[in-house]
N, C-alpha and C positions, 0 to 999 in steps of 0.2 A: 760397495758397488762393484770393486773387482773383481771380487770372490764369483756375484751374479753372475758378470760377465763371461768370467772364465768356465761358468757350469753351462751356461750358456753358449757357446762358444762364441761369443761374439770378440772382436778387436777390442783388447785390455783400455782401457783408456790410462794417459797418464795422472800416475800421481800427483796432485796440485796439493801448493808450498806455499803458503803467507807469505805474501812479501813485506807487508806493515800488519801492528796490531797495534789496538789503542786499550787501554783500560776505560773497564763503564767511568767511573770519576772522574778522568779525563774529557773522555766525551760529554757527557753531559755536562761540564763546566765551559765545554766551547759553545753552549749556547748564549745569547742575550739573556735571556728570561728565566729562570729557572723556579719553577713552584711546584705543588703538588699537596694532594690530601689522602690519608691514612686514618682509620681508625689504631692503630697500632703505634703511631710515629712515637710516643713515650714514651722515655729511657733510653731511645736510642737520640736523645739530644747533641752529645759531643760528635756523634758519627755523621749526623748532617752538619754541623758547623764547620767539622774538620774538612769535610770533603768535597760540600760542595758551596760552603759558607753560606747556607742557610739557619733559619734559628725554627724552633717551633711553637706554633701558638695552639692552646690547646683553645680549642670550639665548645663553650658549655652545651650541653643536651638539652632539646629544646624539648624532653618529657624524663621524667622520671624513669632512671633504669630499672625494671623490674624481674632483673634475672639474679637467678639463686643460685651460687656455686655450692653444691653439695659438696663433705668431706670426701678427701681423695679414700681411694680403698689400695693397699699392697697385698699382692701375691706370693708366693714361695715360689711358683714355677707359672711357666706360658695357659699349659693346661687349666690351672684351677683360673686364671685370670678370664680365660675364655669362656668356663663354665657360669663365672659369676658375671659375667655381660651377658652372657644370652638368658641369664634368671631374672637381672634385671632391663633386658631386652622386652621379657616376656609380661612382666609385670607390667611397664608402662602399656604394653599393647590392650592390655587384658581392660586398662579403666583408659581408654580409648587416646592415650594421649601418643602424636606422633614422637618418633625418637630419628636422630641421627647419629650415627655411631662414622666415629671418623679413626682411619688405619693412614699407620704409616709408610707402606704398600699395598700394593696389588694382592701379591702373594699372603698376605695380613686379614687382605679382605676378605679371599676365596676362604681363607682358610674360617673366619668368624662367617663365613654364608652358610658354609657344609654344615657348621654348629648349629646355626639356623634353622635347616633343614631337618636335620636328625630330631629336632623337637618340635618339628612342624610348624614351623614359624614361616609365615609368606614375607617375602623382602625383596626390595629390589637394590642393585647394586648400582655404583657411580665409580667407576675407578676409571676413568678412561677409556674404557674398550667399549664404549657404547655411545659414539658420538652422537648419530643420529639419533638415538632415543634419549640426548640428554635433556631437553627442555621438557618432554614429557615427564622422565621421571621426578623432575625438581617442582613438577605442575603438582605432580602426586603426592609430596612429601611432606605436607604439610595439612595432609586429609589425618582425620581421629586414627590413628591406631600404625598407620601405615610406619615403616620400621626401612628406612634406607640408610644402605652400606657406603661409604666414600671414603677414598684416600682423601688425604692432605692437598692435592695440588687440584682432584677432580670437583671437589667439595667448594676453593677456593671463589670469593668472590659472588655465590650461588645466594640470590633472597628466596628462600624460602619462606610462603606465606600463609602459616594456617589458619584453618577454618575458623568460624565463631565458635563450631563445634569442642575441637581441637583446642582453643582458646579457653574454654572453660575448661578443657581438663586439664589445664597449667602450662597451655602451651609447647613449644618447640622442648624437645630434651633431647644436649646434643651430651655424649657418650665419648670421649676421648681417650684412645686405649693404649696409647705409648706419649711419653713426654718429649718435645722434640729437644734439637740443639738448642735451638732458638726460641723464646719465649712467644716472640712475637708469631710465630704459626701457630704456638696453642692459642694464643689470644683469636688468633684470624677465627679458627674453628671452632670456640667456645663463642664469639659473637656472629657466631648464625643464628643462637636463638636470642628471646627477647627483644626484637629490636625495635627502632621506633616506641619504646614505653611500652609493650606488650609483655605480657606476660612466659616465662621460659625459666629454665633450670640447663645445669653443666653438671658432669663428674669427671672426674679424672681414674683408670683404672689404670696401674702398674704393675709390674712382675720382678721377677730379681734378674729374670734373664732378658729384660727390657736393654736394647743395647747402649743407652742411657746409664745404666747400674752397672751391668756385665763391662761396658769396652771403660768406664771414666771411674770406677768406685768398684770393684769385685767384692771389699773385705765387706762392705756396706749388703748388699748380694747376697754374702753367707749368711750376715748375721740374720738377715731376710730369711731364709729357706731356715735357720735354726730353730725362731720365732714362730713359726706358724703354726696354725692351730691343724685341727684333725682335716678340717676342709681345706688349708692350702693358703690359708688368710692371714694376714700379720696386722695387728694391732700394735704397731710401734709408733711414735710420735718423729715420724721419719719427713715430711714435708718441707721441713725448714733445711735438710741437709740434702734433698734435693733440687730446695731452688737452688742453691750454695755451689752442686757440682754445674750444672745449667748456667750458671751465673759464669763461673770459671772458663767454658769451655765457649762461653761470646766473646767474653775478653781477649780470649786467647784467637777467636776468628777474628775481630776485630783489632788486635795486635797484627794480625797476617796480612789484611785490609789495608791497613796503615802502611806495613813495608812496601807492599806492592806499590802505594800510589806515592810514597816518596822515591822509591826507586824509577817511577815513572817521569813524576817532575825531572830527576836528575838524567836520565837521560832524554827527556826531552831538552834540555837546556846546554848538552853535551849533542846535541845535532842541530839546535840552531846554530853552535858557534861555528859547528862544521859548512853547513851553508852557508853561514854569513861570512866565511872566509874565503868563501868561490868567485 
């Protein structure tokens, strides 16, 4: 806001300085009541006991899940990863059935739209830069054929509802084209399809330069780009060694989580004694 300011020439405002900060787990433990529901809450059990001394009860489904996680596919490079989403971009569109392809930017999105494009594919995008057209296009997402782009955060939370149409050609198929840190966002965006008992499918598409592979596993990466076939595809039994790094690198946020909120207990209890000494 300075920078405005100053291109502007208006009077700099001064820089403003926290004077307190509190951690989320602190705050929300000063509440009376504390509940909340998730499809996702799984696995992350020890992290609500520790933090906010909740426990979690899992809700049986009151229908039948009828969503199919199709085998994940790996790439050698970004390029061929991109190539083979928008083939099978094109496929679902082709026997009418809606898809949602979900990126882990912005930048992720344009770039799988312009693929879109160049093979004449119609799509609409959700990455946030389209507030006002967001309800419309999540209205449209779920008509036969129709093919929408979303980040991770724009996508979150979104019921998309398909047709009867749509429904007979197998439903929602959501397209998931980077694995995140965290399990529980792929879960979030793999159950957009299927829900309520309805029919739906998921894929998982990776690369070796997925920043998942490349920043937490490189040698894993090589052996990737080694492996692959003429078109850029690897056929390795590699899944199991990517929940593995995935797995590693919650622990290790959730190790971070943890310090943070004992070092907070400790000094909070290092400023009560200080007031209570006044």
């Amino acid at each position: 806001h300075q920078a405005v300011e100053a291109k502007e020439g208006l009077p700099i405002t001064a820089e403003k300085l926290p004077l307190a900060q509190i951690t989320r787990q602190r705050f929300f433990r000063m509440y009376d009541g504390l509940c909340g529901m998730t499809g996702t809450a799984t696995g992350s059990e020890a992290e609500f006991a520790t933090f906010y001394g909740l426990s979690v009860v899992p809700i049986p489904l009151r229908k039948p899940s009828q969503r199919r996680i199709l085998p994940a596919r790996y790439f050698a490079s970004d390029n061929a990863k991109w190539e083979a989403i928008a083939k099978a971009v094109r496929d679902c569109h082709e026997r009418g059935q809606p898809v949602l392809v979900g990126t882990q930017t912005i930048s992720s999105s344009e770039r799988l739209s312009n693929c879109l494009r160049k093979v004449g594919l119609e799509h609409q995008l959700l990455n946030g830069c389209q507030s006002a057209e967001e309800a419309e296009i999540i209205a449209r997402a779920g008509e036969p054929g129709t093919v929408t782009i979303a980040t991770n955060m724009a996508g979150r939370g979104t019921d998309i509802k398909p047709s009867p149409e749509s429904l007979a050609a197998g439903g929602l198929h959501v397209i998931v084209t980077e694995r995140q840190d965290s399990s529980r966002v792929d879960r979030q965006l793999v159950g957009r399809s299927a829900r309520q008992g309805e029919p739906g499918s998921a894929q998982f598409f990776l690369s070796a330069e997925d920043d998942l592979i490349d920043r937490h596993q490189p040698r894993l990466g090589r052996v990737m780009q080694k492996s692959a076939d003429s078109q850029g595809e690897v056929f390795l039994a590699i899944t199991s060694m990517v929940d593995r790094i995935q797995k590693r690198i919650e622990q290790a946020q959730y190790q971070q989580r943890r310090d943070l909120f004992r070092y907070d207990q400790y000094r909070e209890g290092v400023l009560g004694q200080i007031h209570g000494s006044d």
